[in-house]
N, C-alpha and C positions, 0 to 999 in steps of 0.2 A: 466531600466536596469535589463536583466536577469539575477541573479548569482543564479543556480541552489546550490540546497543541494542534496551531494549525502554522503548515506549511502552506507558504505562497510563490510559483515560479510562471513567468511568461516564458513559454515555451516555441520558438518562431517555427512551426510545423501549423497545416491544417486544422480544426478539429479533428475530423474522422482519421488522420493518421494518428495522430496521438492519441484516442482512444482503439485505435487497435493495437496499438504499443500495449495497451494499458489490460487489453481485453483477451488477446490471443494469446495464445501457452508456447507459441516458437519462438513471437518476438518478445515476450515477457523473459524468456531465457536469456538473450543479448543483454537487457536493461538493467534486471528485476530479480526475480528468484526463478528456481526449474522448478514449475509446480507442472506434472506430468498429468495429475486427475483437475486440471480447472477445467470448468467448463462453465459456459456463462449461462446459466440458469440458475434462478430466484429459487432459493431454498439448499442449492449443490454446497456439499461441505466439498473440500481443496485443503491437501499440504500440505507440508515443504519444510527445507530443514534450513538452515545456514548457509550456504556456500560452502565448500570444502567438501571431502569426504568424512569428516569425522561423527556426521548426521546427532550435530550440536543443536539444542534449542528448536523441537520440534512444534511448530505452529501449524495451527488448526483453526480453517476458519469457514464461515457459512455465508453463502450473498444472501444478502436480505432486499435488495432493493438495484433496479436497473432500469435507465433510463437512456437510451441508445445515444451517444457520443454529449449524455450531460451529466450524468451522475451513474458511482456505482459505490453502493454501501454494501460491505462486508464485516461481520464480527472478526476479532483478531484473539487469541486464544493461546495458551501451552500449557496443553491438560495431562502433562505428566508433571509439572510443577506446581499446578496452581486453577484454582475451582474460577478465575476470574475471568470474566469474558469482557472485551473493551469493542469497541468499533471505530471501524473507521471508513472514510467517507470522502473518496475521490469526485469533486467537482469540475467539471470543466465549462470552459465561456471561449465561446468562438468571441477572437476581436478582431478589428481590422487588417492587421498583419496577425496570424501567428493565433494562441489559446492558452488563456490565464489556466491555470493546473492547480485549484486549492485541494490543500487533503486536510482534515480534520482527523484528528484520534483521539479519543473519549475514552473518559474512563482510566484511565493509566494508573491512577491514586490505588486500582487492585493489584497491581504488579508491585507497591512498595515492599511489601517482605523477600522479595527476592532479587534483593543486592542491588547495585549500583548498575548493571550492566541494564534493568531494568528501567532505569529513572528517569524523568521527567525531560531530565538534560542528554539522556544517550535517546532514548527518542527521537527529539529533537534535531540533535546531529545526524541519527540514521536520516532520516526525513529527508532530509538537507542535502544529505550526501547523493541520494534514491534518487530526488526530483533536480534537484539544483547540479548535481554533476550525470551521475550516469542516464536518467530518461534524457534531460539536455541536448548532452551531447551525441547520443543515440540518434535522436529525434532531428537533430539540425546538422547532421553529417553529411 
């Protein structure tokens, strides 16, 4: 069973700034993760380890789908642990003031066998933490 987690933040930034937060590999480094091989082309596998040096929890992922400052779907992945590939799916909506930021990640139910750090609910908080504090305060600085 899929029950997708989705993150939702208004984020008081343009659209197009906040998709180049979102899109660009220097200022993804500020917000986000150092993914040194992104590059936004449909099909490019990208990345990247944890934070830290201890090159923990290595994720592997593929863009599947881009739509210049409205959508970008990428697979989410850690193929030294686990055959499961999930996706996820950064939405953005230019509004009046500012750009509603939904992310969607699908699939997570494949990561259950590998512990708690994987769950439903550490997701959730990672998410939370990603969009609702660090792109935020990034973005409205």
């Amino acid at each position: 069973m899929n029950t997708p987690i989705t993150v939702q933040y208004k984020i008081n930034a343009p659209v197009e700034k906040v998709w180049n937060a979102l899109t660009d590999k220097k200022e993804m480094k500020s917000w986000y993760f150092d993914i040194q091989d992104f590059t936004l082309e449909t099909e490019r596998v990208f990345n990247f380890y944890e934070p830290g040096g201890a090159k923990e929890y290595h994720h592997q992922c593929q863009i599947l789908e881009i739509i210049p400052n409205k959508k970008l779907k990428h697979t989410w992945s850690y193929p030294e642990l686990s055959d499961a590939v999930t996706t996820v799916t950064w939405e953005l909506q230019k509004e009046d003031i500012g750009t509603l930021v939904t992310l969607t990640h699908e699939h997570i139910e494949g990561f259950d066998s590998l512990g708690e750090n994987f769950s439903v609910k550490s997701f959730t908080e990672g998410w939370n933490g990603i969009i609702g504090k660090s792109m935020k305060e990034y973005l409205e600085k």
